[in-house]
Backbone as a chain_set.jsonl record, in Angstrom:
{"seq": "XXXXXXXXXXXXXXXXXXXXXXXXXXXXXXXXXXXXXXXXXXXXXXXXXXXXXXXXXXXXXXXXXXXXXXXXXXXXXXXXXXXXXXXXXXXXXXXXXXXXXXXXXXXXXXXXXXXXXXXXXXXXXXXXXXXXXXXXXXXXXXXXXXXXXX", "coords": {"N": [[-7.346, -4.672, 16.069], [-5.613, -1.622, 15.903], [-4.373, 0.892, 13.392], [-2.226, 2.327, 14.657], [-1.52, 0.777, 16.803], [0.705, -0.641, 15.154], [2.435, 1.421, 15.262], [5.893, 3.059, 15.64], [7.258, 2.182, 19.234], [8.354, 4.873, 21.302], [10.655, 4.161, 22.577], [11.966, 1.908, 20.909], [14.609, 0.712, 19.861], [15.022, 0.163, 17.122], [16.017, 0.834, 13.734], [14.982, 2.758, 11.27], [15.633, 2.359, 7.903], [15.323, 3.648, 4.529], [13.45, 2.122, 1.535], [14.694, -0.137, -0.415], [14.32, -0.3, -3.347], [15.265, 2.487, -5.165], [14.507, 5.39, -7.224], [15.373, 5.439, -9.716], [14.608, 2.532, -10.461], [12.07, 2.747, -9.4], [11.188, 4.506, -12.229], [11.49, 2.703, -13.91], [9.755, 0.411, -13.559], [7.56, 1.381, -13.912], [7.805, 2.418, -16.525], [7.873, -0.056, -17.634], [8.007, -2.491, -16.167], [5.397, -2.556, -14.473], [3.766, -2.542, -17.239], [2.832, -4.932, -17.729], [2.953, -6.165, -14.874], [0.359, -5.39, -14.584], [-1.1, -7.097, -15.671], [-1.584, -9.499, -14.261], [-1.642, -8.598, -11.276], [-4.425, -8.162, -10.464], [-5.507, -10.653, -9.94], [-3.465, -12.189, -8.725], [-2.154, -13.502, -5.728], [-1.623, -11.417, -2.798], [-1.321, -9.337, -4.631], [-2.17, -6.39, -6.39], [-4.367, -4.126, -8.341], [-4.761, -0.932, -7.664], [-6.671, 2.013, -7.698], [-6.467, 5.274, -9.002], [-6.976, 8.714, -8.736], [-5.226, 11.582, -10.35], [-3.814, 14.252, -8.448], [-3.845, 16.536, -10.002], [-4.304, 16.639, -12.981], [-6.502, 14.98, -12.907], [-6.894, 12.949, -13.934], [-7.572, 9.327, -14.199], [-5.687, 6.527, -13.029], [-4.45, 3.405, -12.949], [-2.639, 1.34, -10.804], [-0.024, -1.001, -9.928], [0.373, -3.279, -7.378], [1.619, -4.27, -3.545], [-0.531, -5.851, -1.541], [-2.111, -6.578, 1.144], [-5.166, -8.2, 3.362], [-6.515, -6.962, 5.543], [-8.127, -6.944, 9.045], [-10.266, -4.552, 8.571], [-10.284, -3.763, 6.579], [-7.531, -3.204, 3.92], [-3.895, -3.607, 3.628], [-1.764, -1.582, 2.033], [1.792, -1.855, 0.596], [4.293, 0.294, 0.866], [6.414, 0.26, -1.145], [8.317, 2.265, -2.654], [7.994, 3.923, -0.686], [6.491, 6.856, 0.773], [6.216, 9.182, -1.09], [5.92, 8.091, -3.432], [3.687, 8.524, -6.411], [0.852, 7.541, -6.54], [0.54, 7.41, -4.125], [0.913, 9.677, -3.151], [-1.595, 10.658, -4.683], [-3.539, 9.548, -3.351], [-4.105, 9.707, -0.949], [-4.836, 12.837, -1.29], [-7.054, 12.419, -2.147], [-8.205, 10.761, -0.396], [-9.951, 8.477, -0.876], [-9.869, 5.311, -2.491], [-10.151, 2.968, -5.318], [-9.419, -1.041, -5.475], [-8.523, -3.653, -6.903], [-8.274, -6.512, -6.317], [-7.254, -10.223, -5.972], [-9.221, -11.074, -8.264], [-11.559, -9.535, -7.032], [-13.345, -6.38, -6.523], [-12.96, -3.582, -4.855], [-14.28, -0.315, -2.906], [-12.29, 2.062, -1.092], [-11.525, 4.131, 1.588], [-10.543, 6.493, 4.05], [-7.544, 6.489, 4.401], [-4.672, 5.592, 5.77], [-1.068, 6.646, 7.189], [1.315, 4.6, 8.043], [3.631, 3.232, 9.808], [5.13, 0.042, 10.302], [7.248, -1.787, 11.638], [7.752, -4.544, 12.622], [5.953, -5.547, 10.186], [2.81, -6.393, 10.252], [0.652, -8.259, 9.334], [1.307, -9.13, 7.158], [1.811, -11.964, 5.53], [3.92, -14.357, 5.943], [6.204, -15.268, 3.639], [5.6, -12.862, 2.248], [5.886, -11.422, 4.102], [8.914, -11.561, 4.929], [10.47, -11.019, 2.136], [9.338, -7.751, 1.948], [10.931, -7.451, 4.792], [13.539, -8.138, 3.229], [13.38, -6.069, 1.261], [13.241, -3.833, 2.922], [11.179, -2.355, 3.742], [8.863, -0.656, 5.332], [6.845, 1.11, 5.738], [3.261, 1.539, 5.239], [0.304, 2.007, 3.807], [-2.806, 2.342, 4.677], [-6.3, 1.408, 4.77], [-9.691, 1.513, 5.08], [-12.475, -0.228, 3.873], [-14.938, 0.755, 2.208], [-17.544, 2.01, 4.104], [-16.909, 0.056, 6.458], [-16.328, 1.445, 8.807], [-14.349, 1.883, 11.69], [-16.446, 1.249, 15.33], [-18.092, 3.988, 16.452], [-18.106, 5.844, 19.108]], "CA": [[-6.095, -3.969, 16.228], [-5.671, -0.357, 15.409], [-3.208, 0.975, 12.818], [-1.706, 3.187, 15.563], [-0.691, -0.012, 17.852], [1.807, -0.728, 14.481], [3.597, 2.676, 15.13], [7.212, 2.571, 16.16], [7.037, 2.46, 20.485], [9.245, 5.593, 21.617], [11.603, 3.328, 23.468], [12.659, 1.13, 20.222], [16.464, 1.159, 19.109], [15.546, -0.227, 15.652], [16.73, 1.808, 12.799], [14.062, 2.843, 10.068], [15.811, 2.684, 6.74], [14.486, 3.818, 3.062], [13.263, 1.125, 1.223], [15.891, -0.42, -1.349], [13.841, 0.269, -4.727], [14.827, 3.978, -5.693], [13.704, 6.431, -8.304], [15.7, 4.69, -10.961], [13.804, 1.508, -10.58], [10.364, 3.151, -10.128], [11.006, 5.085, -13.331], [11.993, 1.762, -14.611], [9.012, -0.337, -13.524], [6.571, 2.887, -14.111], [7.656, 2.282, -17.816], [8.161, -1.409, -18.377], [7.721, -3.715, -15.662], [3.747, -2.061, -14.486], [2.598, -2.75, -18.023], [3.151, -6.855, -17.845], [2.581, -6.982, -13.721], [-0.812, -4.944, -14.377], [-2.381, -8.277, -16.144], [-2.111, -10.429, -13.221], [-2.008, -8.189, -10.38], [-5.664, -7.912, -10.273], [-6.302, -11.903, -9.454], [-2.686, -13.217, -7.876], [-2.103, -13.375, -3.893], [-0.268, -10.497, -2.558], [-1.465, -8.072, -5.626], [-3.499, -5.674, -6.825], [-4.325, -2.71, -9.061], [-4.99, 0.622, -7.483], [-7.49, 2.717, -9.246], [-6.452, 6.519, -8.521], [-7.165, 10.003, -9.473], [-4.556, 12.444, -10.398], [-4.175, 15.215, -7.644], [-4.006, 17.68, -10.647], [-4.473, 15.929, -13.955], [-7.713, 14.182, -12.56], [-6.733, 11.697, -14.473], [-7.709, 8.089, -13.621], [-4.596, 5.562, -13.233], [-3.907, 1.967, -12.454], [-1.05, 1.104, -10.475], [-0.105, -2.6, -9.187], [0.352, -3.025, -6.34], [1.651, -5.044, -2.906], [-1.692, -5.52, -0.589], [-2.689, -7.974, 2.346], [-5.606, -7.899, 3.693], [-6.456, -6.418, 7.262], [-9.142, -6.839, 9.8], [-11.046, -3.723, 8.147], [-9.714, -3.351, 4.643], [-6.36, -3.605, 3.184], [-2.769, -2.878, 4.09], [-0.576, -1.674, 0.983], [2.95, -1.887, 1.201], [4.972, 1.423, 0.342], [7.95, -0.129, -1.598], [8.681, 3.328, -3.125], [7.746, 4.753, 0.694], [5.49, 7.548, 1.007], [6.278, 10.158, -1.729], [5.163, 7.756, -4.53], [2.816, 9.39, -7.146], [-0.152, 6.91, -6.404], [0.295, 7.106, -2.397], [0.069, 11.147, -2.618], [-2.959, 10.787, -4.811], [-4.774, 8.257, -2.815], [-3.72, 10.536, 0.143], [-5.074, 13.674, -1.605], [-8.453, 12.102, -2.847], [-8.996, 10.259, 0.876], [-10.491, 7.195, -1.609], [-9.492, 4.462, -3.69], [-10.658, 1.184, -6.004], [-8.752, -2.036, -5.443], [-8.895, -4.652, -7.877], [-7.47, -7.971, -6.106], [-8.306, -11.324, -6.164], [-10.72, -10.928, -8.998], [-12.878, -8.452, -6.774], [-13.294, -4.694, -6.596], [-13.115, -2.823, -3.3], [-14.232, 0.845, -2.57], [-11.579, 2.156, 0.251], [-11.447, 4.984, 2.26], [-9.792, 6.653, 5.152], [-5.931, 6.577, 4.152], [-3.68, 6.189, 6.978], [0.241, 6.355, 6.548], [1.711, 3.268, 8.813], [5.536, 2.786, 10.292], [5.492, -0.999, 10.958], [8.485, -2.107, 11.847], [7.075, -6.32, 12.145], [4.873, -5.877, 9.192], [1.87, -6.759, 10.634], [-0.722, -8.138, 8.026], [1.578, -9.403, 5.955], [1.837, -13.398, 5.173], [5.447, -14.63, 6.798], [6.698, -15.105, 2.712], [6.074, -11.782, 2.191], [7.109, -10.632, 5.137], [10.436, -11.678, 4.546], [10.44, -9.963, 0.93], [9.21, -6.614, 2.318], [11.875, -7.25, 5.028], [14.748, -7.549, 2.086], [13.508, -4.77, 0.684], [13.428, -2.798, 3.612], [9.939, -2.123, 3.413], [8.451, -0.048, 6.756], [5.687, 2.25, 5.065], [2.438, 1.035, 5.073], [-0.726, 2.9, 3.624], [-4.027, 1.101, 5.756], [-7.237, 1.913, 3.999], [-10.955, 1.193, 5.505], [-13.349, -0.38, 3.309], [-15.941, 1.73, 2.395], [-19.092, 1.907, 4.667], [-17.252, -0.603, 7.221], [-14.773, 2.144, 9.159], [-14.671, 1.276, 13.419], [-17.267, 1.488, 15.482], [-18.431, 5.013, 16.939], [-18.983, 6.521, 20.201]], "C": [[-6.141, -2.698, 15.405], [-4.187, -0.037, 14.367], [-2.114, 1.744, 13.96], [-0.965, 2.264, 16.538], [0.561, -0.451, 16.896], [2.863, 0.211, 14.564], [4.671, 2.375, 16.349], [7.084, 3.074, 17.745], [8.716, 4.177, 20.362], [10.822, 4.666, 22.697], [12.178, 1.983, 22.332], [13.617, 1.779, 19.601], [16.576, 0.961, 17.5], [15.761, 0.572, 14.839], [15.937, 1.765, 11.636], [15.385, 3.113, 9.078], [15.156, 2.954, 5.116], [14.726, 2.601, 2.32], [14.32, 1.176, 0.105], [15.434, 0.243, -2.819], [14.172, 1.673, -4.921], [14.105, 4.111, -6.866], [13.769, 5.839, -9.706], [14.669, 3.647, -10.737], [12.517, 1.696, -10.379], [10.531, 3.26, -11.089], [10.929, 3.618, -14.029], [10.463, 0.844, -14.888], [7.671, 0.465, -14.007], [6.419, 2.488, -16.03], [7.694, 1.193, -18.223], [7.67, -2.603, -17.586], [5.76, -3.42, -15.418], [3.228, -2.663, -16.044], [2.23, -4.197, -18.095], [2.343, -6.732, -16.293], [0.578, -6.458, -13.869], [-1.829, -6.513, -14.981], [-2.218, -9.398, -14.964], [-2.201, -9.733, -12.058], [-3.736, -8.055, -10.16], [-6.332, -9.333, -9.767], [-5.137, -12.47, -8.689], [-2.68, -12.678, -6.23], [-1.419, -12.438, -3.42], [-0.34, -8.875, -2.705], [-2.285, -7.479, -5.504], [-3.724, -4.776, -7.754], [-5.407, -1.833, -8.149], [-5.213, 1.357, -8.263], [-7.295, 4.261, -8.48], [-6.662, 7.871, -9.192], [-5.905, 11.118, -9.222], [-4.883, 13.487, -9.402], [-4.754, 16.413, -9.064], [-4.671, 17.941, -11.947], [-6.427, 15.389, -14.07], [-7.585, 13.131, -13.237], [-7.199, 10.397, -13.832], [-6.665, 7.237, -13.728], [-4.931, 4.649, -12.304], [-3.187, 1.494, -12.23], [-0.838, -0.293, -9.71], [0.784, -2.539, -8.283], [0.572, -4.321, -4.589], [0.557, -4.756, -2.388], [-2.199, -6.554, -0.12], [-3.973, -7.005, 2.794], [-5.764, -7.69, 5.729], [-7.846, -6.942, 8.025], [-10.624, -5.951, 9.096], [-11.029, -3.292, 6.783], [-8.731, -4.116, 4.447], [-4.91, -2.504, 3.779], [-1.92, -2.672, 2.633], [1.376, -1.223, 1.602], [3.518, -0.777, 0.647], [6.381, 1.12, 0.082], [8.629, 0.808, -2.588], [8.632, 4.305, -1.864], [6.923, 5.649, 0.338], [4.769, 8.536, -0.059], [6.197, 9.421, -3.453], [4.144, 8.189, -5.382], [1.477, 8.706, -6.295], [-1.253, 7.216, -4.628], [-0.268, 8.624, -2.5], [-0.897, 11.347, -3.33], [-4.289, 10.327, -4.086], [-5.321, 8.938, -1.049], [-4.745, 11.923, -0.048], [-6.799, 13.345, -1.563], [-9.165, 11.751, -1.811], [-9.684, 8.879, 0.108], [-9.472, 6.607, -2.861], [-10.391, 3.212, -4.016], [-9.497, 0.705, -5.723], [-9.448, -2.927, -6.142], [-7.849, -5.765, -6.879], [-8.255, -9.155, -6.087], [-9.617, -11.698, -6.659], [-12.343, -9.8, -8.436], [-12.82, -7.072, -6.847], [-14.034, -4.435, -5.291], [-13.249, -1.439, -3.53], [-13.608, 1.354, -1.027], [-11.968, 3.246, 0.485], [-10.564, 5.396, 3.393], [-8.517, 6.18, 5.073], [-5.062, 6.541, 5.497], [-2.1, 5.902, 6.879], [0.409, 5.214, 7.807], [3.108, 3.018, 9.06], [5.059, 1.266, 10.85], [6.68, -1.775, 10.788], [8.568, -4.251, 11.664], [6.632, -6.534, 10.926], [4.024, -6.926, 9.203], [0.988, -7.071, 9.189], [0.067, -8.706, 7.009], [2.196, -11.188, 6.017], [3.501, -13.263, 5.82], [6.306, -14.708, 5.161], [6.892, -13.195, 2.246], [6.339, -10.49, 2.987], [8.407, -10.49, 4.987], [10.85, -11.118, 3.114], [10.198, -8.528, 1.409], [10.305, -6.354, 3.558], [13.394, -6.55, 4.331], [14.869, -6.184, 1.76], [13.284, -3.225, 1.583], [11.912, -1.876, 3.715], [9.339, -1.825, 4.983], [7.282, 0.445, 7.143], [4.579, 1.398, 4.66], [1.343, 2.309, 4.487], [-1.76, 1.824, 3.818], [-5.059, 2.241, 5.145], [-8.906, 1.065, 4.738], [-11.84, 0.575, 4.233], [-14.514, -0.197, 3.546], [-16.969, 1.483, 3.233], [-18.444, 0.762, 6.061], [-15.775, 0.175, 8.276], [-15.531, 1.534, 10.577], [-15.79, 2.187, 13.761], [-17.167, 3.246, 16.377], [-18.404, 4.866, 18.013], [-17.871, 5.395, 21.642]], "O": [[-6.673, -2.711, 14.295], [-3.124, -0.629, 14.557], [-0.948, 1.406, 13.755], [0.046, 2.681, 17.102], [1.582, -0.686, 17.542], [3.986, 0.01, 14.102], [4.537, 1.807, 17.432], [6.826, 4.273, 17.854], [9.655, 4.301, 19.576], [11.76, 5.123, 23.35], [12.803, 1.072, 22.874], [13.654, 2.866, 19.026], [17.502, 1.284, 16.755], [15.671, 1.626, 15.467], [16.098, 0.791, 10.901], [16.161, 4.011, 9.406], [14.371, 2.083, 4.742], [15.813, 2.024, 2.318], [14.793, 2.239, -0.297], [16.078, 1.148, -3.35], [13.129, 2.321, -4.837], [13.339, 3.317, -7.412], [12.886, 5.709, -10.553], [13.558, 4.152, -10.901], [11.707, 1.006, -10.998], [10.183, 2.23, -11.667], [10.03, 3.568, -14.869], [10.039, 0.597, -16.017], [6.776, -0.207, -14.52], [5.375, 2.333, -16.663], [7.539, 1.168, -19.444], [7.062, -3.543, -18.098], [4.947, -4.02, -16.121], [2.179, -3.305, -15.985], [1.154, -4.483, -18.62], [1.177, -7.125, -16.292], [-0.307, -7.114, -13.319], [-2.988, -6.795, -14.679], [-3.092, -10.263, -15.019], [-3.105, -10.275, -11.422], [-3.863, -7.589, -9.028], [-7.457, -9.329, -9.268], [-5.503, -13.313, -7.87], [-3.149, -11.639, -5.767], [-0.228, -12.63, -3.665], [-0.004, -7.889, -2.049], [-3.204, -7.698, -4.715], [-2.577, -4.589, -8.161], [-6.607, -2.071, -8.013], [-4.563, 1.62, -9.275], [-7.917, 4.454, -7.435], [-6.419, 7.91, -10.398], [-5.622, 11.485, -8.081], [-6.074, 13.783, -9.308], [-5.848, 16.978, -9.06], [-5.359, 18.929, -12.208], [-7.24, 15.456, -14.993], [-8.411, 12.251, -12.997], [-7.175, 10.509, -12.607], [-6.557, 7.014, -14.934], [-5.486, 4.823, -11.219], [-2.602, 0.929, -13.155], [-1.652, -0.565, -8.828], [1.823, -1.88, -8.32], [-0.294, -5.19, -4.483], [0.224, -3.576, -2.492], [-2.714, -7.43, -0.815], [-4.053, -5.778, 2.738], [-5.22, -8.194, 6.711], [-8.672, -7.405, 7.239], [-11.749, -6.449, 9.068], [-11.77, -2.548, 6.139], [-8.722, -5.332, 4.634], [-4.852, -1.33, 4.146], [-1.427, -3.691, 2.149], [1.876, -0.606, 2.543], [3.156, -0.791, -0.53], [7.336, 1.508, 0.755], [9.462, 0.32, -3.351], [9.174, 5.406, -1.959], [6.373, 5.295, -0.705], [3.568, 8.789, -0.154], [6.377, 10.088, -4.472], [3.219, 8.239, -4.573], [1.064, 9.388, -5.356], [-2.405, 7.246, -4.196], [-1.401, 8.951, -2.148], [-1.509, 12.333, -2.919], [-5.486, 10.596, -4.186], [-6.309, 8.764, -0.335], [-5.462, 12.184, 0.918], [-7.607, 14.054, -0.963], [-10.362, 12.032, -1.743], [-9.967, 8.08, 1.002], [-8.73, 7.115, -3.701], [-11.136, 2.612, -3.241], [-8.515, 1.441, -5.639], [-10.671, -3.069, -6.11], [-6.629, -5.599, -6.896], [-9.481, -9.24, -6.151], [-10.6, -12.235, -6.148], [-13.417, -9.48, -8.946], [-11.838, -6.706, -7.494], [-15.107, -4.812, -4.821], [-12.436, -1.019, -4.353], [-14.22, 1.138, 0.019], [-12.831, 3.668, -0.284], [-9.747, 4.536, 3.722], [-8.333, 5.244, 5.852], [-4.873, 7.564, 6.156], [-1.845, 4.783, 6.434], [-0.587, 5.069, 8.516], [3.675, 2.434, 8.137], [4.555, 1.317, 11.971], [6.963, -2.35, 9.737], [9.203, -4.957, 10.881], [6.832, -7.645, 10.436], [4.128, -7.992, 8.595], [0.76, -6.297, 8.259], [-0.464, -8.804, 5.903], [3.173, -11.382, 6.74], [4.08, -12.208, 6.081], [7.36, -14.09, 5.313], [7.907, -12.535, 2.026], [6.715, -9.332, 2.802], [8.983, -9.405, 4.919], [11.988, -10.658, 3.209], [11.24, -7.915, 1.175], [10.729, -5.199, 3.593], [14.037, -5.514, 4.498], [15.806, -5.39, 1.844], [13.198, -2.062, 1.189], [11.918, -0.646, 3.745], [9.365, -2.752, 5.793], [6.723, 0.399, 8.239], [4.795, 0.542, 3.802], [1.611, 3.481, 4.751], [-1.705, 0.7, 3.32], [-4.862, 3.451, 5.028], [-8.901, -0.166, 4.744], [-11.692, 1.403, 3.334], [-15.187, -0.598, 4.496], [-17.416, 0.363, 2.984], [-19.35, 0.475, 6.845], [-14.654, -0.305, 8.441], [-16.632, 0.999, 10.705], [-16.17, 3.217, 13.205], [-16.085, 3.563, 16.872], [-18.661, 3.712, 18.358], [-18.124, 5.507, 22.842]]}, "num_chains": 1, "name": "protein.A"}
């Protein structure tokens, strides 16, 4: 399945809304909750840490992270939506590390994602990314295994 068969048909009535989490509660989790979820995101079900490079900074950061896996990689969930620091670096750079389930992934190929079902994602946290209104996907290739050619 292609990320492109997840995009919203021109003939659906449903109603994209912005995910519930605002700015306040990034800032919030950015400073307090991230430093606690970063020690288990890297081995529980669901999680992850995202290893990214500053667009400007170059910096290296570690951000935790919702992420199911896909057919070809990994689907992250955009529960800040699109304009998240992490998403427009990961966006900018075209690559990322994933730390989940104790392993380390080299991604590639970024693609933004409207799924309206939320495909890829376990039926528990489906219904959590429901709540939270959660639509925005970022779908990532793992390295060296993008679709076939020609």
């Amino acid at each position: 399945m292609s990320a492109h068969s997840a995009q919203r048909r021109s003939g659906s009535h449903a109603v994209q809304r912005p995910p519930r989490l605002g700015r306040r509660v990034a800032h919030f989790n950015r400073a307090v909750t991230n430093k606690v979820a970063i020690h288990v995101a890297g081995w529980a079900p669901g999680l992850g840490i995202v290893i990214h490079v500053g667009r400007r900074t170059r910096t290296v950061y570690r951000t935790p992270v919702n992420v199911f896996r896909t057919k070809d990689g990994f689907r992250f969930a955009l529960t800040y939506g699109p304009d998240a620091e992490w998403v427009r670096n990961a966006l900018s750079h075209g690559a990322v590390r994933l730390i989940t389930r104790s392993k380390e992934y080299e991604l590639t190929d970024p693609e933004l994602v409207t799924d309206l079902h939320r495909q890829h994602v376990p039926a528990v946290g489906r219904a959590i990314m429901r709540f939270m209104r959660v639509t925005q996907f970022l779908d990532f290739q793992r390295a060296g295994e993008g679709p076939a050619l020609g």
